[in-house]
C-alpha positions in Angstrom: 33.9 -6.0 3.9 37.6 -5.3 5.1 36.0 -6.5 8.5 36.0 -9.8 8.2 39.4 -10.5 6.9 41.2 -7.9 9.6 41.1 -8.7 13.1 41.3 -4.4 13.8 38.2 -3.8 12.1 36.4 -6.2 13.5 35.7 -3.8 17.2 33.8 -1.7 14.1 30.4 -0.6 13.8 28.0 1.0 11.9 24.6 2.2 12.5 22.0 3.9 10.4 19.4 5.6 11.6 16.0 7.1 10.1 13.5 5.9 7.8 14.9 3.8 4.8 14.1 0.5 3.3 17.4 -1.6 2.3 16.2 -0.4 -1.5 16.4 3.4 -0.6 20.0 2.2 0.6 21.2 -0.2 -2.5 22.1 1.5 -5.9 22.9 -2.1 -7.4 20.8 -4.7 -6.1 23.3 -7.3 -7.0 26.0 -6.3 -5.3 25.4 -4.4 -1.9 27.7 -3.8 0.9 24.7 -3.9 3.2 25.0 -8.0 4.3 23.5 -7.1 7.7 20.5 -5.4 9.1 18.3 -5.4 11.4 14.7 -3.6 11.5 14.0 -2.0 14.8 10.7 -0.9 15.1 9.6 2.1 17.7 6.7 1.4 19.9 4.6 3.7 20.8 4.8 5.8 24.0 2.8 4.4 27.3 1.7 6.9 29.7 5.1 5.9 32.1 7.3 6.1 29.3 5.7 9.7 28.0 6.2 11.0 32.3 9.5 12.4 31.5 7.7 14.9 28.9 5.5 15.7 31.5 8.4 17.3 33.5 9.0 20.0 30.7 5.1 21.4 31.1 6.2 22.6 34.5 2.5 21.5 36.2 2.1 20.1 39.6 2.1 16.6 38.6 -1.2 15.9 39.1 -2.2 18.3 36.3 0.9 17.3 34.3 -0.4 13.5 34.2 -3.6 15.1 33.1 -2.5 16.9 30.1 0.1 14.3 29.1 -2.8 12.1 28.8 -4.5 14.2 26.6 -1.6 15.0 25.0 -1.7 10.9 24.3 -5.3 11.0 23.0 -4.3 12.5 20.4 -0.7 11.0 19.0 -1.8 7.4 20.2 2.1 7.9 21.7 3.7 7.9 18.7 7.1 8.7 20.1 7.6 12.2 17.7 4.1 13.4 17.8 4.3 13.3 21.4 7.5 14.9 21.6 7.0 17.6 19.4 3.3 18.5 21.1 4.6 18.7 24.5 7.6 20.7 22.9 5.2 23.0 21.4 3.1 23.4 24.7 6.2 24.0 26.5 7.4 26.7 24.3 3.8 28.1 24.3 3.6 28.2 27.7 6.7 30.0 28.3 5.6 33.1 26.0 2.5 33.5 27.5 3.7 32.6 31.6 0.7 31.6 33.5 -1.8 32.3 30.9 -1.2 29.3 28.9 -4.4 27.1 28.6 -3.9 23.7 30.6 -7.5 22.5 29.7 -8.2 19.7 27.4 -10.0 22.3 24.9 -6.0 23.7 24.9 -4.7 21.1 24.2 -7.3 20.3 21.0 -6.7 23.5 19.8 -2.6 23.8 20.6 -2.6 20.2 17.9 -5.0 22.2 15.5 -2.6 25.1 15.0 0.6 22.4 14.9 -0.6 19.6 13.3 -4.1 20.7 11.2 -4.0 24.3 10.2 -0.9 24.8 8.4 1.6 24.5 11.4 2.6 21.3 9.2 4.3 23.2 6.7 7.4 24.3 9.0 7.7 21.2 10.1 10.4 19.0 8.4 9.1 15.0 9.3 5.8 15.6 8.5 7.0 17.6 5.1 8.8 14.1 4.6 5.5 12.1 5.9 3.5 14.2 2.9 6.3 13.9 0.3 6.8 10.3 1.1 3.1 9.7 0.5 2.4 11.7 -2.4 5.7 11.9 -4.7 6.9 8.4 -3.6 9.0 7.1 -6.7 9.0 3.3 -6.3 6.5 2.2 -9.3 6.1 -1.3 -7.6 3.3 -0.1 -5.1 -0.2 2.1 -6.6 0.1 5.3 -5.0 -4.0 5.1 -4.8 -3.6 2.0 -3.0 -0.9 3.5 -0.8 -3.1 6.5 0.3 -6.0 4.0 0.9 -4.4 1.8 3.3 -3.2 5.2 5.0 -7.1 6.2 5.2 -7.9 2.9 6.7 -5.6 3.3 9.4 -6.3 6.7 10.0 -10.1 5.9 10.4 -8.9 3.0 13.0 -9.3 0.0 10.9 -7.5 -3.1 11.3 -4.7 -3.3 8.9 -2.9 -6.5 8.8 1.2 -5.7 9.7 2.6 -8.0 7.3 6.8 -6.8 7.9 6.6 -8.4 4.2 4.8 -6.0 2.8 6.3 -3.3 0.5 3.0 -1.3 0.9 3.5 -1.6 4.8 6.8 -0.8 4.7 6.6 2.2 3.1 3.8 3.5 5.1 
């Protein structure tokens, strides 16, 4: 608040990053030192903007668009799916040299073992995916009605993206 009444602390500022809504944030919701904000939302990978993951699978680059774009089929380019796939085939790929199965059926089986079979429960973000989902605190939105919206999506339907919407929001 010092900000806007010195001149010095003006060249200031502050950025938060991760996954809050102001609420997570506020402790007393009438009086907050949080006056400013801005929601930035992360869009979803294209093929040119996942290329530079290609790089890290060491393939001619032929091949390398190929299993990208697999790699895509699954994670629909969500920006941390994507990276932590091609970060897993990478590391796979290093153990085993050559051997490392490029095919599409590698790839299928590469997200079972990371994503499907258990390979979830090392992994921090989608520990805090679960928890968010399951153990969520805030009384204002039906947990039953949280993890149906989540199945709609899931199953590809159209979910309106009200930015509104505490339900949304916390999905």
């Amino acid at each position: 608040e010092a900000r806007v009444r010195k001149p010095e602390l003006r060249r200031l500022s502050f950025v938060l990053v991760g996954v809050a809504m102001p609420g997570d944030l506020i402790k007393d919701s009438q009086r907050t030192p949080f006056n400013i904000g801005n929601r930035l939302d992360v869009e979803d990978f294209t093929l040119t903007e996942a290329l530079p993951l290609a790089e890290g699978l060491k393939l001619p680059e032929p091949e390398a668009k190929q299993v990208l774009g697999w790699v895509l089929d699954w994670t629909g380019g969500h920006p941390y799916l994507t990276q932590r796939l091609c970060q897993v085939m990478e590391e796979a790929a290093e153990k085993k040299k050559a051997a490392f199965d490029w095919t599409k059926a590698g790839v299928d089986r590469v997200v079972r073992q990371t994503f499907l079979e258990g390979g979830d429960r090392s992994d921090r973000n989608l520990q805090f995916v679960r928890d968010r989902l399951l153990t969520q605190k805030d009384n204002t939105v039906e947990k039953e009605q949280l993890l149906k919206t989540y199945r709609d999506i899931w199953k590809g339907k159209a979910v309106e993206d009200d930015k509104q919407s505490l339900l949304k929001s916390l999905l």
